[in-house]
C-alpha positions as CSV (number, residue, x, y, z in Angstrom):
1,X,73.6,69.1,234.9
2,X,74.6,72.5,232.9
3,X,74.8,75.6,234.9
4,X,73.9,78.4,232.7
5,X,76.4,80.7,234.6
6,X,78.2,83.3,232.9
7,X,81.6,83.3,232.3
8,X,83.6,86.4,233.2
9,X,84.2,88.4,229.9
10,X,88.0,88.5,228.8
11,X,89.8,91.4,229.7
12,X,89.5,94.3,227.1
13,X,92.9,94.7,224.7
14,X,94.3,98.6,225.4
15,X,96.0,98.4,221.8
16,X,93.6,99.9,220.2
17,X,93.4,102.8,222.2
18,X,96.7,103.2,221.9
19,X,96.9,103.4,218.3
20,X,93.9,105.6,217.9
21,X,95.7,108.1,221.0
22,X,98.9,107.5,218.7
23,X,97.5,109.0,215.5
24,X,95.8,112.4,217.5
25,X,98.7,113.2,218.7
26,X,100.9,112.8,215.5
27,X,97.9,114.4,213.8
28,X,97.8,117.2,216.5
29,X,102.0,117.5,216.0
30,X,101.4,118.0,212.4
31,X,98.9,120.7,212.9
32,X,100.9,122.8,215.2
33,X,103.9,122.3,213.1
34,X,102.3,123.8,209.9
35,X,100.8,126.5,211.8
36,X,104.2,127.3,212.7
37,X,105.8,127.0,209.3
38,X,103.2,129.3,208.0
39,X,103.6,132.3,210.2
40,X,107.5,132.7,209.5
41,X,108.2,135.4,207.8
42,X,110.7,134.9,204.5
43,X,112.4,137.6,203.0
44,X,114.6,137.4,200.1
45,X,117.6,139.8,200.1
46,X,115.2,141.7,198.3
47,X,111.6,142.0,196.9
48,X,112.7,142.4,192.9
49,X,115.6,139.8,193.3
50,X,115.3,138.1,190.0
51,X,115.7,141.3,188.2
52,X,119.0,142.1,190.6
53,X,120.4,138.7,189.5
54,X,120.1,139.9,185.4
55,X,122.0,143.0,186.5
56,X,124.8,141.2,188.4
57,X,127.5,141.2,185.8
58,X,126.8,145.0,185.3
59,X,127.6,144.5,189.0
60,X,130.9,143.0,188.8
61,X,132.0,145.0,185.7
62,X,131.9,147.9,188.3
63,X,133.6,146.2,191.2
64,X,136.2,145.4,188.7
65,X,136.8,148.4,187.5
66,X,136.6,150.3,191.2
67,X,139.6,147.3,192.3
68,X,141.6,147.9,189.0
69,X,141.5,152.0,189.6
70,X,142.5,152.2,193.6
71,X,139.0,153.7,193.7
72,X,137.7,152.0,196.8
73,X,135.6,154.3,199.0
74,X,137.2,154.7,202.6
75,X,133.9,153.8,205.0
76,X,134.2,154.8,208.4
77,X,132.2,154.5,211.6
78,X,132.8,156.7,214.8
79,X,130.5,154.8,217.7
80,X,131.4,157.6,220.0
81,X,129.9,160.1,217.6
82,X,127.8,157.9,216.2
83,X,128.7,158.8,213.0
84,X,129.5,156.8,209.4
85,X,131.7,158.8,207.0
86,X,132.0,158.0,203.4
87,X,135.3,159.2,201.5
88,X,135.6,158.6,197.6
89,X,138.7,159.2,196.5
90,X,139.6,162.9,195.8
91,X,139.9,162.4,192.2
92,X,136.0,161.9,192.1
93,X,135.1,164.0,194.6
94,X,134.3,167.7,192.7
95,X,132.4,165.4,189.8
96,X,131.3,161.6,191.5
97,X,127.6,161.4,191.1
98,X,125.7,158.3,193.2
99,X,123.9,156.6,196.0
100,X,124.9,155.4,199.7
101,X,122.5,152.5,200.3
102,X,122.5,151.0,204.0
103,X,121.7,147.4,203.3
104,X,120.2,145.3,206.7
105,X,120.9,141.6,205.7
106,X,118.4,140.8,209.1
107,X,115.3,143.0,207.6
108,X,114.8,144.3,204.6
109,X,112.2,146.6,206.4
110,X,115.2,148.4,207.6
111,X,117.3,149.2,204.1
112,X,117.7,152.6,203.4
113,X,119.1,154.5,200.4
114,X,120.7,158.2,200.2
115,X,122.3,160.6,197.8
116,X,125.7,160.6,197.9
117,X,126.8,164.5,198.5
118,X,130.5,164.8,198.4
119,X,132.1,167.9,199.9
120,X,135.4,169.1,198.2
121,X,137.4,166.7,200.1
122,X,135.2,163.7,198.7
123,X,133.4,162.9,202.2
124,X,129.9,162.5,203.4
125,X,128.9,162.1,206.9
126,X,125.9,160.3,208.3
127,X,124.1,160.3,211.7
128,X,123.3,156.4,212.6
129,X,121.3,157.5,215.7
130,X,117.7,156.3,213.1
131,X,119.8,153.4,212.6
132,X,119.2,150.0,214.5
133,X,122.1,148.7,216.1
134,X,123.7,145.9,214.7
135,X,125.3,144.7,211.4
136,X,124.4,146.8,208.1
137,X,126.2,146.7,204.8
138,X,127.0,150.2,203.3
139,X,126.9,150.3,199.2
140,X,128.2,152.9,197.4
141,X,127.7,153.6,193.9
142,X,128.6,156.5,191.9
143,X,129.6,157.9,188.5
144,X,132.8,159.6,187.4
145,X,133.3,160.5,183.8
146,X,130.8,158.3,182.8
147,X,132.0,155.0,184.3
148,X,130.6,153.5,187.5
149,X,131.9,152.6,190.4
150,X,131.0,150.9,193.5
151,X,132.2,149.6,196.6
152,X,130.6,148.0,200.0
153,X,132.1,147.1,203.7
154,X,130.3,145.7,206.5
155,X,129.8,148.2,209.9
156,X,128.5,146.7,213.1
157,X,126.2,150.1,215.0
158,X,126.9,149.7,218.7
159,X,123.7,151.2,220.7
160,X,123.8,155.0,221.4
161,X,123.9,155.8,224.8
């Protein structure tokens, strides 16, 4: 005699649910990591900085020339006063023509450029109150007699109290 009783069903393989809940959650990794990667914000040291790199030899003909003269300009910062002083030397100061440009390597946002405005001595003071603590490059360029010179030194701004 045949029963016609069912047999119990086999049990149910969780595999595929694991490879299915394996691929939404790479998926879903992927997603969040290219949402990510989008939103940083690059800078380059600055926004024309292919057309700096074609001037760059100009660049070292005038550090060159500022080493093989003793004309390096003296920077100095004074936290207490909160004040960076810029000294040529004095054989450029009456006739040095140029730029002081405070150079953020964190944000370019921040960069600021001035004219350099020597008094007879062949120094130029600054007030780095507007200016964000932390590291900034000072550049200074200038002119004497036709020939250009420039010279740079990193300054760390402490926070004004």
């Amino acid at each position: 005699m045949k029963t016609n009783a069912a047999s119990p069903a086999p049990p149910r393989s969780l595999w595929p649910y694991a490879i299915i809940g394996w691929f939404i959650l790479f998926g879903s990794a992927m997603a969040v990591w290219v949402a990510v990667a989008v939103r940083q914000n690059i800078d380059l040291v600055s926004a024309d900085y292919y057309e700096h790199e074609i001037r760059y030899q100009q660049q070292i003909d005038r550090q060159t020339r500022t080493q093989s003269n003793s004309a390096e300009a003296r920077i100095s910062y004074d936290a207490g006063q909160q004040q960076l002083t810029v000294a040529l030397p004095v054989t450029h100061a009456a006739q040095a023509l140029g730029k002081v440009a405070f150079y953020r390597p964190s944000d370019a946002a921040l960069d600021r450029q001035a004219k350099l405005f020597t008094s007879p001595a062949g120094e130029q003071t600054f007030d780095t109150r507007a200016l964000r603590p932390g590291l900034w490059k000072i550049r200074v360029q200038w002119t004497f007699h036709g020939e250009e010179f420039f010279s740079d030194q990193s300054v760390t701004i402490v926070p004004h109290s």
